[in-house]
N, C-alpha and C positions, 0 to 999 in steps of 0.2 A: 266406469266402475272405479268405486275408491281403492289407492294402493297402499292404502294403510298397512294391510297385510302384510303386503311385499316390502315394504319398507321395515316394519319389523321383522320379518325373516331374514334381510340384508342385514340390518344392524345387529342383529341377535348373532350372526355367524363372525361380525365384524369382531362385536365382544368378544367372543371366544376365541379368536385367532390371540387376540389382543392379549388375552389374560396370560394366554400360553407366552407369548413374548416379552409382554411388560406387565408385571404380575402385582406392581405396586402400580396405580397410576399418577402421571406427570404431576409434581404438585400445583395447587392452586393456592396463595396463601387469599385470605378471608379479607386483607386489605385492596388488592389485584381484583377481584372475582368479578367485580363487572365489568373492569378494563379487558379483562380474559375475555370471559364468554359472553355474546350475544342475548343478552337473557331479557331484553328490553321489550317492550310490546307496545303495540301499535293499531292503531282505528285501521289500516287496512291492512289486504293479506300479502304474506310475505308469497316469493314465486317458490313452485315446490321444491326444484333442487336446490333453491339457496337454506327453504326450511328441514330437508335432509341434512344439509351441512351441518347446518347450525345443530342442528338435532346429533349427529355423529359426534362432532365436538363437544356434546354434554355426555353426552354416554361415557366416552371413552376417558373424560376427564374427572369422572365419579369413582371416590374408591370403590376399589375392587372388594367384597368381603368373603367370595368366593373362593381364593386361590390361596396355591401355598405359603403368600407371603401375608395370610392377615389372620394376627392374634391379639388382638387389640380391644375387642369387644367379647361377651359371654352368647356371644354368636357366629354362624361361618358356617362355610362350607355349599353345597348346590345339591340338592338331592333331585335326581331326573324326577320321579314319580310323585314326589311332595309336588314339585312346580309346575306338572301336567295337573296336577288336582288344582293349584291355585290357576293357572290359565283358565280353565274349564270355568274355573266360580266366575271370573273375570268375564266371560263370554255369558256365561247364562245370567248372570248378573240379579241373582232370586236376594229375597232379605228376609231374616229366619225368624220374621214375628209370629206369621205365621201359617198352617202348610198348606191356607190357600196360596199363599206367595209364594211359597217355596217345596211344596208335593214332597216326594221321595226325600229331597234332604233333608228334611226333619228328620224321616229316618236316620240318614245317614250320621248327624250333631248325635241322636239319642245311643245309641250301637253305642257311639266311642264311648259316651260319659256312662252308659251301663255296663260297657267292659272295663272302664276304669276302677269305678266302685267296686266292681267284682276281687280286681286284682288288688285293691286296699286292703279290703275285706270286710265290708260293711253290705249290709243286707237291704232290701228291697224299697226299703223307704229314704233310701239315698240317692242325690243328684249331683247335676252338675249345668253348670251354664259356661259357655264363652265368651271373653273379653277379650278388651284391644293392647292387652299389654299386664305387666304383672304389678304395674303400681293399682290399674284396675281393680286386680282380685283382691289384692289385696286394699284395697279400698271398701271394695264389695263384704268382704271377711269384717271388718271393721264395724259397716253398716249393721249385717246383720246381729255382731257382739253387740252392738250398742241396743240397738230393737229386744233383743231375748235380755239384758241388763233390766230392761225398763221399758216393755211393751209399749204404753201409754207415749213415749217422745215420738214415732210414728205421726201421731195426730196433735197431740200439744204442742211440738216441738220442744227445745233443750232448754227447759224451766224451772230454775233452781236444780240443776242435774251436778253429781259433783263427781264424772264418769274418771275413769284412770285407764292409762292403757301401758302396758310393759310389754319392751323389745330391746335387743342387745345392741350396745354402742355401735356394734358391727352388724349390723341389720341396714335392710334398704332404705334410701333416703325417702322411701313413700310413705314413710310411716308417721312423723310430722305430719305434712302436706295433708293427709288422710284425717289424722284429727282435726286441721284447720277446718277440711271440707263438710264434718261429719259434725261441726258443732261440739264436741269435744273439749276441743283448743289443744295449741299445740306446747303449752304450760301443763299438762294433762300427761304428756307422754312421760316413762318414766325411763330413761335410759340407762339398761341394766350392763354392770362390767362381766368380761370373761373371764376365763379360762388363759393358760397360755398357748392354747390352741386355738382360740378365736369363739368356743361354744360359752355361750349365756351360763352366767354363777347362779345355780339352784338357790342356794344358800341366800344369797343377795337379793333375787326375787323373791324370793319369801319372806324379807326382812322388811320390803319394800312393799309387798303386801298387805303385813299387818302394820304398818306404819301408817298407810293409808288408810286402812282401815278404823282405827282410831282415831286418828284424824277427821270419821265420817264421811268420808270418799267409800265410792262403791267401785271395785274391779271391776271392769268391765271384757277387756281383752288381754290375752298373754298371745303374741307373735313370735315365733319361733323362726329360723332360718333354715332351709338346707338348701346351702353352700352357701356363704356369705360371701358376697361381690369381691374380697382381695384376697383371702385366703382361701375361701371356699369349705368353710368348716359347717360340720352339722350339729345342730343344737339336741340336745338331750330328750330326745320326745318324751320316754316312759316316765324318767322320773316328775320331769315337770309338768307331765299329765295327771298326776298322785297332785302336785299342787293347786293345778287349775280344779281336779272334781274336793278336793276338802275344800274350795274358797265359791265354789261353784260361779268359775269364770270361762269366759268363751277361747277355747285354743284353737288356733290358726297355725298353721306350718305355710310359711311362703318358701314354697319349692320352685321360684321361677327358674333360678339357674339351673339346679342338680336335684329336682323332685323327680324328676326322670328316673332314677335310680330304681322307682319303684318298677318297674320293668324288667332290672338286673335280679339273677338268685345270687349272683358274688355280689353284690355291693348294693342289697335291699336292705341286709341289716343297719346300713348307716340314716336309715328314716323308720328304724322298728319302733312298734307303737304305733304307726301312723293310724291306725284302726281304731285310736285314743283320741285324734284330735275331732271336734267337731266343723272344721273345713280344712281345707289342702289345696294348693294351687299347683301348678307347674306350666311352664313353658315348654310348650313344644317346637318353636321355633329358637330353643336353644339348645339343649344336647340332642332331640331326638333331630335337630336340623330341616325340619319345614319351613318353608318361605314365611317372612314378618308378615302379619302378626298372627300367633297359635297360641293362646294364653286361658288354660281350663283354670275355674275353682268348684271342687267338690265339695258336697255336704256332707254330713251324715245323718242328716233328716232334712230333705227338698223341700220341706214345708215351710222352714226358714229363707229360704229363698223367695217364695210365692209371698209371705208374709213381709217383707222388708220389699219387694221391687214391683207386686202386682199392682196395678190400678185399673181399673173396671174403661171398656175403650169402644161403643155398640159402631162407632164408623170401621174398627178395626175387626175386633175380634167376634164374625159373625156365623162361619164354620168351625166344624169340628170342639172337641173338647181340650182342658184345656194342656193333657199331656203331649198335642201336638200342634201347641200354639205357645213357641218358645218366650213370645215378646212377654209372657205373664212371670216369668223368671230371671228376667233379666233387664241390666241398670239400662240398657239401648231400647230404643224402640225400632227404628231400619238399622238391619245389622248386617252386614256381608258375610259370608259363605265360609267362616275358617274351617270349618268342620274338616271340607270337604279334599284338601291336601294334606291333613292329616288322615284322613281316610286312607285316600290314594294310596299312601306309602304305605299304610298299616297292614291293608288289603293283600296289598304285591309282596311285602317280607314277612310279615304274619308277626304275633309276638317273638320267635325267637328271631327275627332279624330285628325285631327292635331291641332287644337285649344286646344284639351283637353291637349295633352303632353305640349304646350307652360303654358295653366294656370295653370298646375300641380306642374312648378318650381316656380310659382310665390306663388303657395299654399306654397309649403316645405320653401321656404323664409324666408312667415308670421310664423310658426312655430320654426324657428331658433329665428329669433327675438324676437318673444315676450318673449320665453325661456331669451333672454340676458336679455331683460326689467324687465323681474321677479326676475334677480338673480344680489345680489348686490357686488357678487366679477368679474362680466365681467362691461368692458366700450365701449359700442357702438360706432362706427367712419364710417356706414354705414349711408345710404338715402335709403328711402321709394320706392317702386317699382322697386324695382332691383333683382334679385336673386342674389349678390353678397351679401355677409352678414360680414361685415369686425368690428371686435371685439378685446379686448384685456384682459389676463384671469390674477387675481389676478397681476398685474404691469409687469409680467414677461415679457423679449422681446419675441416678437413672431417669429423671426428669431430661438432662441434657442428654443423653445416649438418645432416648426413646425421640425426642424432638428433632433431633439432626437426622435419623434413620427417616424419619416421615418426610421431611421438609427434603431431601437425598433419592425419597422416593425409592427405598430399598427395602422397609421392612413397616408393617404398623404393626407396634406393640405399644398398650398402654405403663402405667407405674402406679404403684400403689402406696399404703402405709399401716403399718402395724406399729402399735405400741413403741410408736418416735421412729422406728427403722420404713425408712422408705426404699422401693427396690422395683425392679422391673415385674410385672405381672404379664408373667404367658400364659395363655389358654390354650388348651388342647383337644378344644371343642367340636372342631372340624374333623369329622370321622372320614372323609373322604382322604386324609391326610396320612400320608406312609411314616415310619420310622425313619426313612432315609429323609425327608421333610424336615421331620422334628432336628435331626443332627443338621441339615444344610442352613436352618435357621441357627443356629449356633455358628457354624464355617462363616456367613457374610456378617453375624454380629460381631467375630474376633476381626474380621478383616477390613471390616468398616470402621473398628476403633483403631484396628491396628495404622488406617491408612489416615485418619484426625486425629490422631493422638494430642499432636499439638497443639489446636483447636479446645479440645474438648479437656485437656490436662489446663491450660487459662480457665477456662470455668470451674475446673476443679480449686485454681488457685483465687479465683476472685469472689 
């Protein structure tokens, strides 16, 4: 009998003993890594306790993104009932083209994207599909802007097209990339200034509109943010949805980080209007805390989806119709089972426990901060209602803080930059995480500068 099993239930308890103890783990630098770990492969088989070892040494040498020492990414945390739903997909291993392949989960994908629509507030002839990630959806969002722009590129492809797409300097870097891939070009994007809170200038986009416009460029897309990657700010839905229906262009909200919110009744009004855009994304494998990857984009007419990703497949699509034959909506064709640990948790805490883990990072936020507010050797460079909490501790750069803390194996936090100030970016995304966390993460960063001072005061000075 194979002890694959038992070798992940060993290592799995290994982990967790592990995390509890060493909650950063050992560092590996990227020049070391194959002197480090055994990672070499070979025409014959290795013997099985040596491949346990070797296998234990990788595990335990991978950071940790689970524990209380990791704020480094707009992800974390370990939710039981998210990672029994993604186990399960793993074991049944269905692929959601369609529900000959995968029976009951179709239901399962359909529920959530019809109770998401619901919670929007868009009516029956809206959908949603799953992807591998949010430069996906947001790529996906893009496709279909460009298709309702100019039905006809579908089949002619991008033929004398003179498409435009507007998003804030502070938006995600998929948003290039996305017009490369989309024919577009990434000469096309129009990168709109903010606010001094980080949200996209109305004013600006609309100036940038009719400029183009005269020009004889056609608008094609306006992308909006809620929570941009450093500061975590939300873009202006309503008003700049008054802009997109006067120009009649496609509006997308990329909610990968904080589109969660719509979950929250304290903190939905910071995506009000979303009922205005014609797609929406979010991540659930970031504040609602599901295992990678959980990444919805909704419509508010599924026909646009059908329209931009279906193609006609007689070796595939041979039962049932085609509301339960997902591969006609979507950019994959064999697509794995995210649905289905989003479910899990949904199921077991119902929506008000999904409200509770979205207010819970908003909670842990208000406690980082007011900790800055109280203490006069940090300087705040964050905005109110964010779980991004972007600070700078006694003048030090925060590129060198953050590096020595990882490379020390004491804490992983990433660093950001706003308008020239660069500074440390905490995330408070880990809902599993206590207030006394959030403050102990401060106690080892005072006492880790406190104990390099003179290290880290040299790169101050060089």
């Amino acid at each position: 009998m194979d002890n694959s099993l038992r070798i992940f239930n060993d290592l799995s308890k290994k982990l967790l003993q592990d995390e509890k103890q060493n909650p950063v783990s050992e560092f590996v630098s990227s020049e070391n890594l194959f002197e480090t770990l055994d990672l070499g492969l070979s025409d014959s088989p290795i013997d099985e306790d040596q491949f346990v070892k070797v296998l234990e040494d990788l595990v335990l040498k991978t950071p940790k993104t689970s524990t209380n020492a990791f704020f480094n990414q707009l992800f974390g945390g370990r939710n039981s009932k998210a990672v029994l739903g993604d186990l399960l997909a793993v074991m049944l291993n269905n692929s959601m083209y369609t529900y000959k392949a995968a029976g009951p989960q179709i239901g399962v994908e359909k529920i959530i994207l019809d109770k998401v629509c619901e919670i929007i507030g868009w009516d029956k002839n809206s959908g949603g599909t799953f992807a591998t990630g949010g430069s996906m959806t947001n790529f996906m969002s893009m496709l279909m802007a460009r298709d309702y722009a100019n039905s006809s590129i579908r089949s002619e492809g991008m033929v004398h097209q003179n498409l435009t797409v507007y998003t804030s300097v502070e938006s995600h870097y998929s948003t290039p990339k996305n017009a490369a891939f989309s024919g577009i070009g990434r000469d096309n994007v129009r990168n709109i200034p903010t606010d001094q809170e980080g949200r996209i200038d109305a004013e600006e986009l609309k100036f940038k509109i009719e400029e183009d416009i005269a020009l004889g460029k056609t608008p094609a897309l306006v992308n909006l943010t809620a929570g941009t990657t450093v500061l975590g700010a939300f873009d202006p839905v309503e008003e700049i949805a008054l802009i997109c229906k006067e120009y009649d262009i496609w509006l997308h909200i990329d909610g990968a980080y904080c589109g969660s919110v719509l979950f929250s009744k304290k903190y939905k009004h910071l995506i009000k209007g979303v009922e205005l855009s014609d797609s929406f994304s979010f991540n659930a494998h970031k504040m609602i805390g599901t295992p990678l990857t959980c990444s919805l984009i909704m419509v508010k007419d599924k026909m646009h989806l059908h329209d931009s990703f279906n193609n006609e497949a007689s070796y595939l699509y041979q039962t049932d119709h085609d509301d339960f034959n997902l591969g006609k909506t979507s950019l994959q064709c064999g697509r794995r089972n995210d649905a289905l640990k989003f479910w899990t948790l949904w199921k077991s805490v119902g929506t008000k426990g999904l409200e509770k883990i979205v207010d819970k990072q908003f909670e842990l936020a208000d406690v980082a901060r007011n900790y800055i507010k109280d203490n006069p050797d940090y300087i705040s460079y964050g905005i109110e209602d964010s779980i991004s909490v972007c600070f700078n501790y006694k003048g030090i750069p925060a590129q060198k803080i953050c590096a020595k803390l990882y490379e020390e194996s004491k804490l992983l936090v990433g660093y950001g930059t706003f308008r020239e100030n660069e500074f440390i970016r905490f995330v408070t995304i880990n809902a599993q995480n206590s207030p006394e966390d959030i403050l102990n993460f401060f106690k080892i960063l005072e006492e880790f500068v406190e104990s390099h001072i003179e290290q880290l005061s040299v790169c101050v000075e060089m």
